[in-house]
RODRENTI-270872 format. One record per residue: residue in three letters; x, y, z of N, C-alpha, C in turn. Coordinates in nm, 3 decimals. Layout:
<atoms>
  aa  n_east n_north    n_up ca_east ca_north   ca_up  c_east c_north    c_up
 Ala       X       Y       Z       X        Y       Z       X       Y       Z
...
</atoms>
This chain:
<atoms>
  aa  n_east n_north    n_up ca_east ca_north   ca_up  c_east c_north    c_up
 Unk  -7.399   0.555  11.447  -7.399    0.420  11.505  -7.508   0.406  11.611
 Unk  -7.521   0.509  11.673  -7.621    0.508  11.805  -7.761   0.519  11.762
 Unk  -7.788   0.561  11.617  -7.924    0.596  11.561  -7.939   0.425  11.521
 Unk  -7.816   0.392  11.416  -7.877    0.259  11.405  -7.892   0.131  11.476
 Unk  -7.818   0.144  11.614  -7.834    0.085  11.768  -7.975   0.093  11.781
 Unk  -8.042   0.204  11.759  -8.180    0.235  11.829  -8.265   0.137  11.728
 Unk  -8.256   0.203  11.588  -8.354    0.126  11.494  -8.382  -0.016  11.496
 Unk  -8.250  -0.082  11.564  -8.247   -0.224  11.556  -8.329  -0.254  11.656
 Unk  -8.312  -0.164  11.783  -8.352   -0.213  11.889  -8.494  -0.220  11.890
 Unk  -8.565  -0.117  11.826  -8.706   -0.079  11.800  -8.762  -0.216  11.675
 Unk  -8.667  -0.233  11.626  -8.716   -0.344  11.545  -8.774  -0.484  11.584
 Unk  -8.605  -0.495  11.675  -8.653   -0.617  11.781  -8.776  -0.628  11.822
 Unk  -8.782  -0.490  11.896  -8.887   -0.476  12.000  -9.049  -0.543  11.926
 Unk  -9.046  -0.441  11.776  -9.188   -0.515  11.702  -9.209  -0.617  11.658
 Unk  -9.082  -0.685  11.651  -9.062   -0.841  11.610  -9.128  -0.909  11.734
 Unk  -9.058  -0.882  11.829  -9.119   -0.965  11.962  -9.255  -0.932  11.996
 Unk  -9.343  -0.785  11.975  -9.454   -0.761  12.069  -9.565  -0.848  11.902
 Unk  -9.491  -0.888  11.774  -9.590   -0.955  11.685  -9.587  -1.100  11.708
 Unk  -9.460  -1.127  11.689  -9.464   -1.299  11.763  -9.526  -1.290  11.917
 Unk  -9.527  -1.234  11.975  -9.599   -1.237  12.147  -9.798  -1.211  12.111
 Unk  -9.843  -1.111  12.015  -9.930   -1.145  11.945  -9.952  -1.216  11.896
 Unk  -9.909  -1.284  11.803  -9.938   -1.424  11.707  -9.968  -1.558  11.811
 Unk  -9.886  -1.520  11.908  -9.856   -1.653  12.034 -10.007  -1.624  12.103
 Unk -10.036  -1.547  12.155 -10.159   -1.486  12.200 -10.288  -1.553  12.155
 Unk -10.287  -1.495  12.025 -10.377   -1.490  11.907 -10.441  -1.673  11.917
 Unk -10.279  -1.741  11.869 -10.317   -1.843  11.851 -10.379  -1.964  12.022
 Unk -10.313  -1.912  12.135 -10.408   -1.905  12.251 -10.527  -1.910  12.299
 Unk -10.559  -1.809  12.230 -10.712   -1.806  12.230 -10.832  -1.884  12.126
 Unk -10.764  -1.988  12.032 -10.852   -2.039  11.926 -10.889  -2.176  12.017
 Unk -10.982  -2.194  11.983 -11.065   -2.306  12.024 -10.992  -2.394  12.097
 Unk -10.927  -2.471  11.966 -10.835   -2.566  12.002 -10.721  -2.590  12.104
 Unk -10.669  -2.411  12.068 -10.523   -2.415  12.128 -10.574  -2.443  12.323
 Unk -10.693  -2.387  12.298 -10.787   -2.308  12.453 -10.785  -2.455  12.483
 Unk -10.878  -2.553  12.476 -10.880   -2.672  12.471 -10.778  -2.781  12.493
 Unk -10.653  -2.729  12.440 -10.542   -2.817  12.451 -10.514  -2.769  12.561
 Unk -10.496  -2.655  12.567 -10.426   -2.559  12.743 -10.521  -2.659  12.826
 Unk -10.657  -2.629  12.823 -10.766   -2.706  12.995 -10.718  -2.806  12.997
 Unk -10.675  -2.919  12.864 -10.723   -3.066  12.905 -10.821  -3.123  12.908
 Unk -10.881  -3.087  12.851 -11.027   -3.109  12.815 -11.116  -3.079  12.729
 Unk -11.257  -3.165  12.647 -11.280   -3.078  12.584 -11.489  -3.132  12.591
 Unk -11.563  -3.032  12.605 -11.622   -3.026  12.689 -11.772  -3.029  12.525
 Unk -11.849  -3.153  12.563 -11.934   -3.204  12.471 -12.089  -3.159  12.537
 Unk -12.175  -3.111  12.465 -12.305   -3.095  12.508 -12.399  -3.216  12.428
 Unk -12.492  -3.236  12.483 -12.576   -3.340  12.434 -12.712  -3.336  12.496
 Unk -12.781  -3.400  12.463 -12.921   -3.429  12.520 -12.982  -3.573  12.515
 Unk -12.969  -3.630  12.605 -12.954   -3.767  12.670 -13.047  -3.861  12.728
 Unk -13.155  -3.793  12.605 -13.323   -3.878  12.635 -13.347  -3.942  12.461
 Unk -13.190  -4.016  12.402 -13.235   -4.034  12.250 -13.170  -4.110  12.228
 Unk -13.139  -4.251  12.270 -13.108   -4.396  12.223 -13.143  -4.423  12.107
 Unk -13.027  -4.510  12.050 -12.918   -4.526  12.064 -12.823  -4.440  12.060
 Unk -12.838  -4.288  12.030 -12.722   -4.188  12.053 -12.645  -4.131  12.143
 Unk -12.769  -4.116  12.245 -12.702   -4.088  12.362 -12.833  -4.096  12.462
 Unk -12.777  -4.173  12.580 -12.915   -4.215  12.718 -12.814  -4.231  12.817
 Unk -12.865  -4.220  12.929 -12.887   -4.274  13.059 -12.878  -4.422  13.069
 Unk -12.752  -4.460  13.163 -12.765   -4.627  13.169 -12.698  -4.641  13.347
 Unk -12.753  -4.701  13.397 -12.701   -4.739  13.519 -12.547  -4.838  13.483
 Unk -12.443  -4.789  13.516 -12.351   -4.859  13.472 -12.233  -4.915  13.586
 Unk -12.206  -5.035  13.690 -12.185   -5.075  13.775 -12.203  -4.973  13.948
 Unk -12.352  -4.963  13.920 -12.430   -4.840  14.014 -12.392  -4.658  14.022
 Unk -12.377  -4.645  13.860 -12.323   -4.510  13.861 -12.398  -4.498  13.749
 Unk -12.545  -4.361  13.730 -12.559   -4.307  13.659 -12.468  -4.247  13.537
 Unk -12.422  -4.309  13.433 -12.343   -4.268  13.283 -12.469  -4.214  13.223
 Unk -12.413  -4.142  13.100 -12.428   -4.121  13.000 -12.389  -4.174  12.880
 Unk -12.447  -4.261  12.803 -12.347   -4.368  12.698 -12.447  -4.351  12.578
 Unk -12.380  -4.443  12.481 -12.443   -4.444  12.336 -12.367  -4.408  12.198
 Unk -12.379  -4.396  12.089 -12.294   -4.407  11.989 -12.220  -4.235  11.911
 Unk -12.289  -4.188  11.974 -12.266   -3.996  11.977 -12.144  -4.011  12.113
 Unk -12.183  -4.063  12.216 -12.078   -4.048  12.337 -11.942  -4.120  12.300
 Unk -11.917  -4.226  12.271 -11.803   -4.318  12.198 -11.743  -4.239  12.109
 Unk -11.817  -4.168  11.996 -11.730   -4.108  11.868 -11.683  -3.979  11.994
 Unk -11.717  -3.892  12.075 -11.690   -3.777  12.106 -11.586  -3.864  12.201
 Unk -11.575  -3.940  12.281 -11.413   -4.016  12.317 -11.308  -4.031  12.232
 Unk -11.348  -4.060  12.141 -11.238   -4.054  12.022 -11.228  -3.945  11.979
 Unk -11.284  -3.848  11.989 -11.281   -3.755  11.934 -11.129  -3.644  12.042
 Unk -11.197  -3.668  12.169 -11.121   -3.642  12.260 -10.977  -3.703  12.262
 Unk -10.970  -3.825  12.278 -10.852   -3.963  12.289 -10.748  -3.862  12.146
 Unk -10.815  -3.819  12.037 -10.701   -3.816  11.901 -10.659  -3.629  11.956
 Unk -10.731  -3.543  12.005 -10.676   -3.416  12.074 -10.593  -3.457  12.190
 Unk -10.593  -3.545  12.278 -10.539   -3.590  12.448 -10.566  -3.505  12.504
 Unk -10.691  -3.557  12.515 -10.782   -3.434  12.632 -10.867  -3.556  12.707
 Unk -10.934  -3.487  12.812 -11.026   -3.585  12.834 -11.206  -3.500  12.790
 Unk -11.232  -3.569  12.808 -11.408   -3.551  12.736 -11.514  -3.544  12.836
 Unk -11.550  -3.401  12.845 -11.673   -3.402  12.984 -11.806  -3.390  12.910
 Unk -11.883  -3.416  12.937 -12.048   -3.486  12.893 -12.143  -3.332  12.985
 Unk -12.217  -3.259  12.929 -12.312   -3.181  12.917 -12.450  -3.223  12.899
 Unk -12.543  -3.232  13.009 -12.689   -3.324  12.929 -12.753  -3.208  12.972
 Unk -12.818  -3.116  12.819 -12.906   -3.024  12.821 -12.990  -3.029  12.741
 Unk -13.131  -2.968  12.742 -13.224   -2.971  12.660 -13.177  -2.943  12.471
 Unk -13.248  -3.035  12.427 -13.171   -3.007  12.307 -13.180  -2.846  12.257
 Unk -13.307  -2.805  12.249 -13.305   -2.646  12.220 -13.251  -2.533  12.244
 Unk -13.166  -2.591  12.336 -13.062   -2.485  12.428 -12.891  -2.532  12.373
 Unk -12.869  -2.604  12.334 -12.758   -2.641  12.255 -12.694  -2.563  12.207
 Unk -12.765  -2.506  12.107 -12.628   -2.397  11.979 -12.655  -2.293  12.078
 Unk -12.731  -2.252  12.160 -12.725   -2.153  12.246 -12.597  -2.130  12.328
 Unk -12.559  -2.273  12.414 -12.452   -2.283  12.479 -12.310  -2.248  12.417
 Unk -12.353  -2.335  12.297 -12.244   -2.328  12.206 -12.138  -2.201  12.164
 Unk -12.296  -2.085  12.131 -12.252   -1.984  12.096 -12.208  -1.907  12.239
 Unk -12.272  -1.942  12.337 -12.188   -1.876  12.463 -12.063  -1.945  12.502
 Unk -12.027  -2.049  12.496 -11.904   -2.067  12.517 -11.923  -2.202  12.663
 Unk -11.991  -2.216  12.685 -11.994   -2.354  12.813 -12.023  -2.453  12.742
 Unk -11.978  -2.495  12.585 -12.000   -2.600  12.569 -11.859  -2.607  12.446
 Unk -11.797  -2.690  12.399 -11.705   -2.668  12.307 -11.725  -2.729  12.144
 Unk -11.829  -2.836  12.201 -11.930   -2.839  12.048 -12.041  -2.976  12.102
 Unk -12.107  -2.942  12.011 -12.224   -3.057  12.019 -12.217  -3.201  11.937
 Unk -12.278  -3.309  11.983 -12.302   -3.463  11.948 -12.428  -3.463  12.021
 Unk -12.537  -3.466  11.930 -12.699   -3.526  11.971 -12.746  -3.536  11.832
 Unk -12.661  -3.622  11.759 -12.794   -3.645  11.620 -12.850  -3.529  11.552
 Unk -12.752  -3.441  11.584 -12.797   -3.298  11.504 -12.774  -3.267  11.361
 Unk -12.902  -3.238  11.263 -12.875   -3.241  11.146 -12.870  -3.111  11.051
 Unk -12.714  -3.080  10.989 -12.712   -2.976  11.021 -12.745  -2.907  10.864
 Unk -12.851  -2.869  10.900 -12.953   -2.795  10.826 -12.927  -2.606  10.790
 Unk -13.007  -2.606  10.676 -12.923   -2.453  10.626 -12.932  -2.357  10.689
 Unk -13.042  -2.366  10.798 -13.083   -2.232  10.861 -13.027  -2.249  11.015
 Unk -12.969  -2.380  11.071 -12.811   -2.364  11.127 -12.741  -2.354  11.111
 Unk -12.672  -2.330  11.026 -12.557   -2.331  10.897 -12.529  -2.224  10.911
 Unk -12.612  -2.093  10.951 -12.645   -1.968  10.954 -12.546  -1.918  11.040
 Unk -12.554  -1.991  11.139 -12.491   -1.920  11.277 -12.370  -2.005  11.365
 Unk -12.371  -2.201  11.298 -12.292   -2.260  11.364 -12.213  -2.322  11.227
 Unk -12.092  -2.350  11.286 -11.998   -2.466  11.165 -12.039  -2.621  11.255
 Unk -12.016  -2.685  11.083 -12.059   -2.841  11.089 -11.946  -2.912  11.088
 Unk -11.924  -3.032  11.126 -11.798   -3.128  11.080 -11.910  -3.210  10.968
 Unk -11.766  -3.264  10.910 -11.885   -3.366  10.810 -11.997  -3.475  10.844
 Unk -12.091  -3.516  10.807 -12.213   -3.570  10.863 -12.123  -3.683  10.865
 Unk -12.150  -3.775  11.007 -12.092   -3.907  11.050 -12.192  -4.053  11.044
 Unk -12.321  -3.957  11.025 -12.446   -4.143  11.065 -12.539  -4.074  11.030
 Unk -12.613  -4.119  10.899 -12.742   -4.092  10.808 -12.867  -4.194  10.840
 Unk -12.967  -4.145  10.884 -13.084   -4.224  10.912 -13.203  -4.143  10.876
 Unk -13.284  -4.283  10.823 -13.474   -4.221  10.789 -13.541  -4.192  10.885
 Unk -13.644  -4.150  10.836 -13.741   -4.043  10.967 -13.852  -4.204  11.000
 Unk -13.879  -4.164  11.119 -13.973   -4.267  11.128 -14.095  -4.207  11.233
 Unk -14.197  -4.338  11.223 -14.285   -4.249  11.376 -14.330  -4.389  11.443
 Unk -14.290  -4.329  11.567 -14.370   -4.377  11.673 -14.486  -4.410  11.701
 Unk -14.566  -4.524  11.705 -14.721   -4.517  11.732 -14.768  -4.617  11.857
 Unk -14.858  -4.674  11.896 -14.896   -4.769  12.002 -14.950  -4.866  11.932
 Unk -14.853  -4.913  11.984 -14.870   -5.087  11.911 -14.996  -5.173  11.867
 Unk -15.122  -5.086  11.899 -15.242   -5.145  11.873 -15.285  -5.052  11.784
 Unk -15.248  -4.987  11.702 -15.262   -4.863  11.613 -15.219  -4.880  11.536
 Unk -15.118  -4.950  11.542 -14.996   -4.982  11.448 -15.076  -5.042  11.260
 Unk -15.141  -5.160  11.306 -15.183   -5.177  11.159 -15.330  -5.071  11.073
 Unk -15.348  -4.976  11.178 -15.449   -4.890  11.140 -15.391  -4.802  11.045
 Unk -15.265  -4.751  11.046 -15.182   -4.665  10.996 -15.150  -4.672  10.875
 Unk -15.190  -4.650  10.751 -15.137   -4.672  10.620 -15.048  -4.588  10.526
 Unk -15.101  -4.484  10.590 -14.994   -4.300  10.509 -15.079  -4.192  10.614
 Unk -15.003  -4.065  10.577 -15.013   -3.952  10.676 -15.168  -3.862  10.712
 Unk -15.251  -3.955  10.635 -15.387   -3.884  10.622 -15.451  -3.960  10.769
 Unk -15.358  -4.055  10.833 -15.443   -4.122  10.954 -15.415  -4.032  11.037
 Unk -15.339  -3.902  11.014 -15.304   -3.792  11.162 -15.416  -3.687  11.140
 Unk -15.473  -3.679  11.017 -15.554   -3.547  11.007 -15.673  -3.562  11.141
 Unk -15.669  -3.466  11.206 -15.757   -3.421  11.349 -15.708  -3.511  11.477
 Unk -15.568  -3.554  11.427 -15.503   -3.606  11.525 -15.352  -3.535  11.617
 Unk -15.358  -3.538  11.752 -15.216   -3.486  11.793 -15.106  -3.548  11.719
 Unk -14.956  -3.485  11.682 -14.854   -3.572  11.653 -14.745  -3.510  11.743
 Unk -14.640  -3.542  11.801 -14.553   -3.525  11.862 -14.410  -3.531  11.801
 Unk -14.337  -3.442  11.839 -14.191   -3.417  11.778 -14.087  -3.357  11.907
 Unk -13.955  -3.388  11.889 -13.859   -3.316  12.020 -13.850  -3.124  11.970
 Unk -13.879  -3.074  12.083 -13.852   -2.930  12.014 -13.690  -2.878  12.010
 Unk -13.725  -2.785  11.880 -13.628   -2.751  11.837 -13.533  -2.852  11.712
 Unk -13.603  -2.968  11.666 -13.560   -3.066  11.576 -13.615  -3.037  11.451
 Unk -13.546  -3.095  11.345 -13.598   -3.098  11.205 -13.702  -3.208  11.178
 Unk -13.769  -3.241  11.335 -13.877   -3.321  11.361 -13.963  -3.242  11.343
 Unk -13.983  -3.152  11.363 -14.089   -3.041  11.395 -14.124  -3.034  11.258
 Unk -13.999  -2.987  11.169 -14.047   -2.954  11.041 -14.110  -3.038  10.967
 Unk -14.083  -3.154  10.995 -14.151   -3.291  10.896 -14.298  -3.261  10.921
 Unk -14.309  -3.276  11.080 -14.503   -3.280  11.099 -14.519  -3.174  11.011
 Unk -14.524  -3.062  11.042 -14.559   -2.949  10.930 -14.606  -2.977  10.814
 Unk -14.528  -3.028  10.771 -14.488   -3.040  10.616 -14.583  -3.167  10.584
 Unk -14.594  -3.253  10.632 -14.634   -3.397  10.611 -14.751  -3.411  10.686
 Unk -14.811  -3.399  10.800 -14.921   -3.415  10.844 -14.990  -3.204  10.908
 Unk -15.005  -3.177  10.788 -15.055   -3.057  10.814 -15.176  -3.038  10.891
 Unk -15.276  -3.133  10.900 -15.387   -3.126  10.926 -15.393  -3.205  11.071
 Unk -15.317  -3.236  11.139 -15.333   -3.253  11.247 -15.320  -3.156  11.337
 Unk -15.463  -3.243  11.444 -15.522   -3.136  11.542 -15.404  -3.060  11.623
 Unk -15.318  -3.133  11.674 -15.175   -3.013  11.766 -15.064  -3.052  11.710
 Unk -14.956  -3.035  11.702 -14.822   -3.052  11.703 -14.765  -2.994  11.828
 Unk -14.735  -3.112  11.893 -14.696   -3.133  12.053 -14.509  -3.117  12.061
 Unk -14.495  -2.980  12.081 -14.330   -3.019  12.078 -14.319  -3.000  12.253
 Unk -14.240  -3.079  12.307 -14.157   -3.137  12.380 -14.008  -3.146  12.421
 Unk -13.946  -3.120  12.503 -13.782   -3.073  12.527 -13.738  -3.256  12.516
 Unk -13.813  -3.346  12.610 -13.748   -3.481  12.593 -13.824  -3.557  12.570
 Unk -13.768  -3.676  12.434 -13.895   -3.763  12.417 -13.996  -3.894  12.503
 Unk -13.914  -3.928  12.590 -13.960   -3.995  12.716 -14.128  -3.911  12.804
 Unk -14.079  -3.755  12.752 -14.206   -3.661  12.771 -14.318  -3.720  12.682
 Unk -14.239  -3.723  12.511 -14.348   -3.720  12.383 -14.418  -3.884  12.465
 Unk -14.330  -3.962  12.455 -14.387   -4.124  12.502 -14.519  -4.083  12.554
 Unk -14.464  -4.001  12.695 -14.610   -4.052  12.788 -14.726  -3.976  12.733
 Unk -14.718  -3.914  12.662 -14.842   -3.859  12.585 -14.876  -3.933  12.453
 Unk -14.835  -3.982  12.399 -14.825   -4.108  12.360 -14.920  -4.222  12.380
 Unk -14.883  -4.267  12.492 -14.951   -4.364  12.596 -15.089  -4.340  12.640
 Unk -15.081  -4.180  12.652 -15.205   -4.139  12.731 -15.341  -4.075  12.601
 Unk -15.278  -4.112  12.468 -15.348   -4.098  12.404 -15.401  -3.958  12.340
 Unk -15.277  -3.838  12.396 -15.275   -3.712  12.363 -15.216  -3.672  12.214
 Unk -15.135  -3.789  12.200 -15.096   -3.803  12.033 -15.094  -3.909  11.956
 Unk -15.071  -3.882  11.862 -15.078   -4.034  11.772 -14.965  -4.132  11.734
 Unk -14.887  -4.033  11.742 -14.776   -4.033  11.729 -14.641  -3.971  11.717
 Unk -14.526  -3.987  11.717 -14.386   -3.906  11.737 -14.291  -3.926  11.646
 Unk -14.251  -3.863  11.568 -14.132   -3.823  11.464 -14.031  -3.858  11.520
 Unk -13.970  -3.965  11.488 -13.794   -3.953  11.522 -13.718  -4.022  11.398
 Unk -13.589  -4.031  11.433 -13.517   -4.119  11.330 -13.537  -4.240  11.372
 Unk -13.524  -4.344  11.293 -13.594   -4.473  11.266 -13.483  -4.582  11.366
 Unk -13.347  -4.494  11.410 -13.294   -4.599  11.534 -13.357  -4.566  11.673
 Unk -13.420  -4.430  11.708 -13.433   -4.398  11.839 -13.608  -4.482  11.833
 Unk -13.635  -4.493  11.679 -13.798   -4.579  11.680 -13.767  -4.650  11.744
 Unk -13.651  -4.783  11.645 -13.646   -4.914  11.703 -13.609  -4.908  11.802
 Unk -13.556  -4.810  11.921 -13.494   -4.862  12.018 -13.597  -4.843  12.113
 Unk -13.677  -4.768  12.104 -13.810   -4.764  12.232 -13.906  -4.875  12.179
 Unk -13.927  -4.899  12.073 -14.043   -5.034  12.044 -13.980  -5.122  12.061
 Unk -13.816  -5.134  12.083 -13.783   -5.301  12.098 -13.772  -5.356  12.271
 Unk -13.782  -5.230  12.362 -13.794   -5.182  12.445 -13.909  -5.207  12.527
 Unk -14.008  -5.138  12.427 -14.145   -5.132  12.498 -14.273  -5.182  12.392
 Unk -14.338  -5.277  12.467 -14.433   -5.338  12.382 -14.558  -5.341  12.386
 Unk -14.563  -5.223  12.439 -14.667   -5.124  12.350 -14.671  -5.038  12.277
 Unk -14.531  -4.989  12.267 -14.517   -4.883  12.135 -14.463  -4.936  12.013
 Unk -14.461  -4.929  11.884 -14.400   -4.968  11.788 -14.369  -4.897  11.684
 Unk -14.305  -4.925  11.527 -14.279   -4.772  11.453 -14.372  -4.807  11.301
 Unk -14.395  -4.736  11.315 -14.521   -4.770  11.216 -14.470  -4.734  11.063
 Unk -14.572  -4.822  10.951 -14.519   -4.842  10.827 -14.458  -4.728  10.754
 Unk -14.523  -4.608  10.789 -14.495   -4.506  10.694 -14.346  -4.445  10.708
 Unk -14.296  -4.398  10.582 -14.170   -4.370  10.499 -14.213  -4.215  10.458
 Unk -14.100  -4.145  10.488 -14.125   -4.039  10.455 -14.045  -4.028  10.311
 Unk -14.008  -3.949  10.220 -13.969   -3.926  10.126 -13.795  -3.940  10.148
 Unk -13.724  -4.024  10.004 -13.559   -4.024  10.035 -13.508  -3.876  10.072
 Unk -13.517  -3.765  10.003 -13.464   -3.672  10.047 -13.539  -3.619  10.191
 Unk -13.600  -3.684  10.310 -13.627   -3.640  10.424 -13.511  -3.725  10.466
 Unk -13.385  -3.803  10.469 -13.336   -3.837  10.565 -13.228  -3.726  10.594
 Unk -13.200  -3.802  10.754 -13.136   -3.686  10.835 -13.016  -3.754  10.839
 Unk -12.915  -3.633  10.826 -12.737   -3.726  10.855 -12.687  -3.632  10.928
 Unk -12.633  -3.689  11.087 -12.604   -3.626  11.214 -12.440  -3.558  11.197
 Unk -12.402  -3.489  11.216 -12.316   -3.442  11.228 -12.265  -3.330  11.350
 Unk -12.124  -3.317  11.379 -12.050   -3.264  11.523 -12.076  -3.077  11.499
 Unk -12.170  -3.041  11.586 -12.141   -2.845  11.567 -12.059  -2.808  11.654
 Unk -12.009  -2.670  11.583 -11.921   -2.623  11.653 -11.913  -2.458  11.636
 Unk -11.882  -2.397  11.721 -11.911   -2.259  11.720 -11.837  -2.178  11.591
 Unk -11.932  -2.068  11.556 -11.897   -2.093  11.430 -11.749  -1.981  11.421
 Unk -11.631  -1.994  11.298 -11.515   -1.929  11.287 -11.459  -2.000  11.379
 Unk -11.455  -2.171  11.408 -11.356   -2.196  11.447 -11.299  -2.356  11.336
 Unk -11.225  -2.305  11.254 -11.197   -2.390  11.175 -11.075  -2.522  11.202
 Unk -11.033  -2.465  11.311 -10.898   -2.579  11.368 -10.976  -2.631  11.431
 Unk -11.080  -2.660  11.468 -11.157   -2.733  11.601 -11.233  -2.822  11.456
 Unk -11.296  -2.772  11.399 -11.428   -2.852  11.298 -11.288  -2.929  11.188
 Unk -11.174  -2.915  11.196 -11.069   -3.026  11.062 -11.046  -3.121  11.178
 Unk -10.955  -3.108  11.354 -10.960   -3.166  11.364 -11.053  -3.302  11.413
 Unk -11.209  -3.224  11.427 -11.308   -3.340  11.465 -11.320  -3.439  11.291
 Unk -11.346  -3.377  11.185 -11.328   -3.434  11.083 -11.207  -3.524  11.056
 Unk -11.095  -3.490  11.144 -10.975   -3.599  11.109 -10.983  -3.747  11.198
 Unk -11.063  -3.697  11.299 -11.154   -3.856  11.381 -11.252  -3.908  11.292
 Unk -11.316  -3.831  11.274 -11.455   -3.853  11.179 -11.407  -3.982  11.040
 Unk -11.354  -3.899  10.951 -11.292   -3.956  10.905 -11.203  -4.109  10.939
 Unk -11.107  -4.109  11.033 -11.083   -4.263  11.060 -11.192  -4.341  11.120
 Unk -11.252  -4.270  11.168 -11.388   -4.389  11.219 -11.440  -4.466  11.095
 Unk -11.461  -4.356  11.015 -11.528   -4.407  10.882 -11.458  -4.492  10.841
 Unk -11.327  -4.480  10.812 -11.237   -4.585  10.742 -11.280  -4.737  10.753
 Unk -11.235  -4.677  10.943 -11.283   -4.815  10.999 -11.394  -4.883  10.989
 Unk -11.483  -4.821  10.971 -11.650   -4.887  10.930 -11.673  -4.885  11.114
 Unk -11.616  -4.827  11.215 -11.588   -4.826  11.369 -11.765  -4.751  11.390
 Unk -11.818  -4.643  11.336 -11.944   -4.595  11.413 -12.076  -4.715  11.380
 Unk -12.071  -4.775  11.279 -12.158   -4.890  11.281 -12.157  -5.002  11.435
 Unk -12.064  -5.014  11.434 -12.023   -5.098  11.553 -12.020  -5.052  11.666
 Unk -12.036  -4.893  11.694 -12.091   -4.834  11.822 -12.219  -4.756  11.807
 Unk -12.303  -4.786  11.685 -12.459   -4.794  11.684 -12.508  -4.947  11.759
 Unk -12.442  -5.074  11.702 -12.463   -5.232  11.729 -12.457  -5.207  11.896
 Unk -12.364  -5.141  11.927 -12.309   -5.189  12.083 -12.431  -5.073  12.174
 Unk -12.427  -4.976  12.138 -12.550   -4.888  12.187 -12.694  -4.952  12.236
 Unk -12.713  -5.016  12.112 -12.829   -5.091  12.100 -12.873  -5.150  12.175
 Unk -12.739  -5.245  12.221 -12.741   -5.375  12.321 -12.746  -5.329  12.444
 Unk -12.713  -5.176  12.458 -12.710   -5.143  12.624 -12.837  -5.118  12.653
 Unk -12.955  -5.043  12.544 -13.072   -5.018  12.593 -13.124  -5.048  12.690
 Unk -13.193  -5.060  12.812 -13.282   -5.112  12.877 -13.435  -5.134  12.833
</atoms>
């Protein structure tokens, strides 16, 4: 009786130290971590309207735009609240993979050779490549042979970079840059010809500023970019539930309508 007193007791004992593991275990996953703070903590880079900028908002420097709105909801459907990170974009999956950031929203397109090292949620907002030029240049421009022995400008660390490459090979520099407000003033100053972006952050600096504008050329259908939420990678309860926001936004046809409202905040 006293042997099988013991066995039970020893049984207990591994029953409890695996459920006290499992409890642990599940502790430490993204999410569960996340639900414990109360928070859940977004990195971005906040020089790229309509996605995400800088707005003076009743005399308080914000951060707003249509990447910041979905990551509220994103937050609002976990009940957490949502803290805002504005870092160079190239330093992003960096953070990511260290852990001071809990995932990214900057129009990031998530491409195979990030794919490598970070998980994606499903792509939320698909847009064409466009470029930037100065508005008196603008009808000079007909296709990509007007860059050959010319600077072109791109944000570093973007699948901007790769387009110039690929598409205007023969230009004199490829100017990468941490923020495009940087690419602008070189831009202006006549150090490039022009700047690679997606065709909302075009319209939103030429509708903006009238001297810059986005000039005719179209890059090929398979160059468009469709932005989607990263997240460090092996964490699969964090990337279903950003996809289960993702998803009702879509339903709603809701991220169109916080591209429209973005727009309108521009300065």
């Amino acid at each position: 009786m006293k042997k099988a007193t013991t066995l039970a007791a020893l049984a207990v004992a591994v029953l409890f130290a695996f459920s006290l593991a499992s409890c642990q275990k599940q502790d430490t996953s993204a999410l569960g971590r996340i639900k414990k703070a109360g928070k859940i903590i977004v990195g971005t880079n906040a020089g790229y309207p309509p996605y995400e900028f800088h707005k003076n908002v009743d005399g308080k420097d914000q951060i707003v735009g249509f990447d910041i709105e979905i990551g509220k909801e994103i937050a609002k459907d976990l009940g957490v609240q949502l803290e805002i990170k504005d870092m160079a974009f190239d330093g992003l999956l960096a953070a990511l993979n260290a852990g001071t950031i809990d995932f990214v929203l900057a129009g990031m397109t998530p491409t195979d050779e990030r794919k490598k090292s970070t998980d994606f949620s499903n792509v939320y907002y698909t847009a064409v490549q466009s470029v930037i030029v100065l508005a008196a240049d603008k009808d000079k421009i007909k296709d990509f042979a007007y860059f050959e022995g010319k600077g072109i400008g791109a944000q570093k660390g973007t699948i901007q970079v790769d387009l110039a490459k690929k598409y205007m090979p023969k230009a004199k520099e490829l100017k990468e840059l941490g923020k495009i407000t940087d690419l602008v003033l070189e831009l202006r100053s006549k150090r490039v010809a022009g700047i690679i972006v997606e065709k909302p952050v075009a319209d939103a600096y030429a509708s903006k500023n009238p001297d810059l504008a986005v000039s005719a050329i179209t890059f090929p259908a398979e160059e468009e970019s469709g932005s989607a939420a990263a997240v460090k990678q092996g964490n699969k309860d964090l990337v279903d539930a950003i996809n289960k926001t993702l998803d009702r936004l879509t339903a709603a046809k809701a991220v169109e309508g916080y591209v429209a409202a973005a727009n309108d905040m521009i300065e």
